[in-house]
C-alpha positions in Angstrom: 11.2 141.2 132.7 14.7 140.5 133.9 14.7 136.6 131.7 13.5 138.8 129.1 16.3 141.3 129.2 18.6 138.0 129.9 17.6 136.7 126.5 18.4 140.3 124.8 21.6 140.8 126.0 22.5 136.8 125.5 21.4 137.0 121.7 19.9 134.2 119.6 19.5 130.8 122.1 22.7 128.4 120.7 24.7 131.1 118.8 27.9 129.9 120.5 27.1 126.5 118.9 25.9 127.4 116.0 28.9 129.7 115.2 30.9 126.3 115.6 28.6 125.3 112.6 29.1 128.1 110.9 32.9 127.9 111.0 32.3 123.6 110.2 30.2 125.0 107.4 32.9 127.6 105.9 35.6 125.0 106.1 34.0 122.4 103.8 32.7 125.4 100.8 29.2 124.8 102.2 27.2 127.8 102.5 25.4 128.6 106.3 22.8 131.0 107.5 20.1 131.2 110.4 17.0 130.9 110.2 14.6 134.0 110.0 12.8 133.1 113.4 16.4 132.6 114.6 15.4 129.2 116.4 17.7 127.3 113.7 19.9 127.5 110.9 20.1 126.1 107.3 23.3 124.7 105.8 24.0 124.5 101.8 26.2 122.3 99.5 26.6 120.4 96.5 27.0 116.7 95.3 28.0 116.2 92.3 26.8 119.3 91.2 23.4 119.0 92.6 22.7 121.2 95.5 21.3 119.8 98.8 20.2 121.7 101.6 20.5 120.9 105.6 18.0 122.5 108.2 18.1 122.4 112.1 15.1 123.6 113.8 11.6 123.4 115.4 9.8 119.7 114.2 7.6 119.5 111.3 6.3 116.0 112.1 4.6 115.1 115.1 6.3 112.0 115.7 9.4 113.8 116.4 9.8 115.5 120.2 12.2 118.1 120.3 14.5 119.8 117.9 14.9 118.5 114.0 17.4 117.7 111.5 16.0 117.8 108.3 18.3 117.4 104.4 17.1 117.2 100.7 18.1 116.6 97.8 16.9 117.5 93.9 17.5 114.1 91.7 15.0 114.2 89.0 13.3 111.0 90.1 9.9 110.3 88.6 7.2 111.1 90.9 6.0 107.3 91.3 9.2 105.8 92.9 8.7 106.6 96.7 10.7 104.7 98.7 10.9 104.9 102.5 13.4 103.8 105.0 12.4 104.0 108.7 13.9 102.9 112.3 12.3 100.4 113.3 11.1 102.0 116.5 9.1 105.0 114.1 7.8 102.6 111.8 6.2 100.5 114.7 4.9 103.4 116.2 3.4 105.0 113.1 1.5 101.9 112.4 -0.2 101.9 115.8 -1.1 105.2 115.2 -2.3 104.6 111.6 -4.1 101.7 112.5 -5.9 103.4 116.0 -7.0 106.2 113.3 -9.3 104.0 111.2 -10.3 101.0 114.0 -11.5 104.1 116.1 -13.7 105.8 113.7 -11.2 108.6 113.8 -10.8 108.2 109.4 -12.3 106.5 107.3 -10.0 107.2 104.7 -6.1 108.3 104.2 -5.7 112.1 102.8 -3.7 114.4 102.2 -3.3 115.3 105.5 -1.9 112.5 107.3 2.2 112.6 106.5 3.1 110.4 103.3 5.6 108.3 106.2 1.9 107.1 107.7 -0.1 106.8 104.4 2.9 104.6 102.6 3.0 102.3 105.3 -0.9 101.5 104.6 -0.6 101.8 100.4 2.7 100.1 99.8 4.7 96.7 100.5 7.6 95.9 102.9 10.7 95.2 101.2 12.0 91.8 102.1 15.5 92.5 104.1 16.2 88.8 105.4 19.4 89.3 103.4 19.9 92.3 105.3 20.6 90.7 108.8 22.7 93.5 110.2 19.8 95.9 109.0 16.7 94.1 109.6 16.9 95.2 113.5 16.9 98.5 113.5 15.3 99.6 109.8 11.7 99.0 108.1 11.5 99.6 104.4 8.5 100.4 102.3 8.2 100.9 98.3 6.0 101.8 95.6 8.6 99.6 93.5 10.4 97.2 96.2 12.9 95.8 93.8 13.8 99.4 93.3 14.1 100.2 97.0 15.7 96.7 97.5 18.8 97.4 94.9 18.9 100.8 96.5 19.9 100.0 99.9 21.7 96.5 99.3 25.1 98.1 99.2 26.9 100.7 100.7 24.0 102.1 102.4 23.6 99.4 104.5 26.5 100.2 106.0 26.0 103.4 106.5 22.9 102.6 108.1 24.2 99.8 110.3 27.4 102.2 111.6 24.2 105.0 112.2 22.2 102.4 114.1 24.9 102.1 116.6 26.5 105.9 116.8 24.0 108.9 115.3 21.1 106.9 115.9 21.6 105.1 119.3 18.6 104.7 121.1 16.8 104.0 118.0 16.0 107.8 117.8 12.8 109.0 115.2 14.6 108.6 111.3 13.5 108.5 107.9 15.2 108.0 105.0 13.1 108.6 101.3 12.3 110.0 97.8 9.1 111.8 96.9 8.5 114.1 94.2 11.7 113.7 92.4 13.9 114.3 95.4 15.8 112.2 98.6 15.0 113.5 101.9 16.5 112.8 105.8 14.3 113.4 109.1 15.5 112.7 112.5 15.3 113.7 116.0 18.5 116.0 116.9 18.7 117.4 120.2 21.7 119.3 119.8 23.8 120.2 116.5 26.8 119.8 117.4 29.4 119.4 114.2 29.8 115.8 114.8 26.4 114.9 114.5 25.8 116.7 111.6 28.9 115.1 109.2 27.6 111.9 110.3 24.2 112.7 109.1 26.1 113.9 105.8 27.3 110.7 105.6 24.3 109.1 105.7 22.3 111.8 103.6 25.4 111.9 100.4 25.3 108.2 100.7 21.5 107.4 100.3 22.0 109.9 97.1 24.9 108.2 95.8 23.8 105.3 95.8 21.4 105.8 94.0 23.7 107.7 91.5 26.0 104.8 91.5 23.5 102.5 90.3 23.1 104.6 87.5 19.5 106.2 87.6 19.0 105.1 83.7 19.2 101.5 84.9 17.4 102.3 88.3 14.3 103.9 86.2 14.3 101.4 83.6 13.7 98.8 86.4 11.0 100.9 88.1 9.0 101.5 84.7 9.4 98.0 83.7 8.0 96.6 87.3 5.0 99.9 87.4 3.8 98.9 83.9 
């Protein structure tokens, strides 16, 4: 009884954090709530006129222990370019776990069920990244349309990536970077969200879109179509 009236008194768990968010939040136009269950908040914004949208919360994926960060973003893709980044670390995991599903009579076949992140790794290539030595350590990459994936993260989001690798994602923490059903999404394992992690993510997150804005999504598409027909 006495924890409980602890917790009353105390208010939502992390409110003194999260009003640092809020006031982060404020500073850059962005707009900031908390979540109904209050265990997390969601942040909004705007790229280029398109709006994207930042949760912090409980995990929606299995592989990830502990609290989530979780950002996605409307581009009108077509539904058939999905295109996954992964730590390396996640993406060897995942296809332990995919293949110990099927060698132990567990499934016989992938549905709907099991998280696109598993069922792409058994229903699409790897995309070559020998030119990506930096990158290749630390980052998988699968693709309905690898020439597509391949011109979307030779660039700037490399980079981004490689600076990640050794700051927001030391340790080789649980991350995914992808598009699926028109729209880019970020996953990740977050502990705490503290305002430093979270512009870094931003980085990462604004980058993966604009890069694929910078390659102009005409061209992008044509090369998808032209490689899926």
């Amino acid at each position: 009884m006495l924890e409980g009236l602890k917790r009353l008194f105390a208010g939502p768990a992390g409110a003194a954090e999260w009003a640092d968010v809020s006031a982060w939040a404020q500073r850059r136009g962005y707009g900031f709530k908390r979540a109904r269950d209050a265990e997390g908040f969601v942040v909004d914004g705007r790229l280029e006129g398109l709006p994207w949208r930042l949760e912090w919360g409980p995990p929606q994926r299995g592989y990830i222990e502990g609290p989530e960060l979780r950002l996605r973003m409307e581009l009108d893709l077509p539904s058939d370019m999905q295109m996954l980044v992964l730590s390396r670390s996640l993406m060897d995991l995942l296809e332990r776990q995919t293949y110990e599903r099927f060698t132990q009579g567990m499934q016989t076949q992938i549905d709907s069920a099991t998280p696109e992140e598993m069922r792409w790794l058994v229903m699409f290539p790897k995309v070559d990244l020998s030119g990506q030595r930096a990158l290749r350590p630390h980052f998988g990459v699968v693709a309905s349309v690898p020439e597509a994936a391949l011109a979307w993260i030779d660039g700037p989001l490399a980079g981004l990536l490689v600076d990640a690798a050794g700051g927001l994602l030391k340790g080789d923490l649980p991350f995914v970077l992808m598009t699926l059903r028109g729209r880019t999404y970020l996953r990740m394992r977050l502990a705490e969200p503290d305002t430093e992690s979270l512009a870094a993510a931003l980085a990462i997150f604004p980058g993966g879109a604009r890069a694929l804005l910078g390659l102009g999504l005409p061209a992008l598409l044509a090369l998808a179509a032209a490689i899926l027909a």
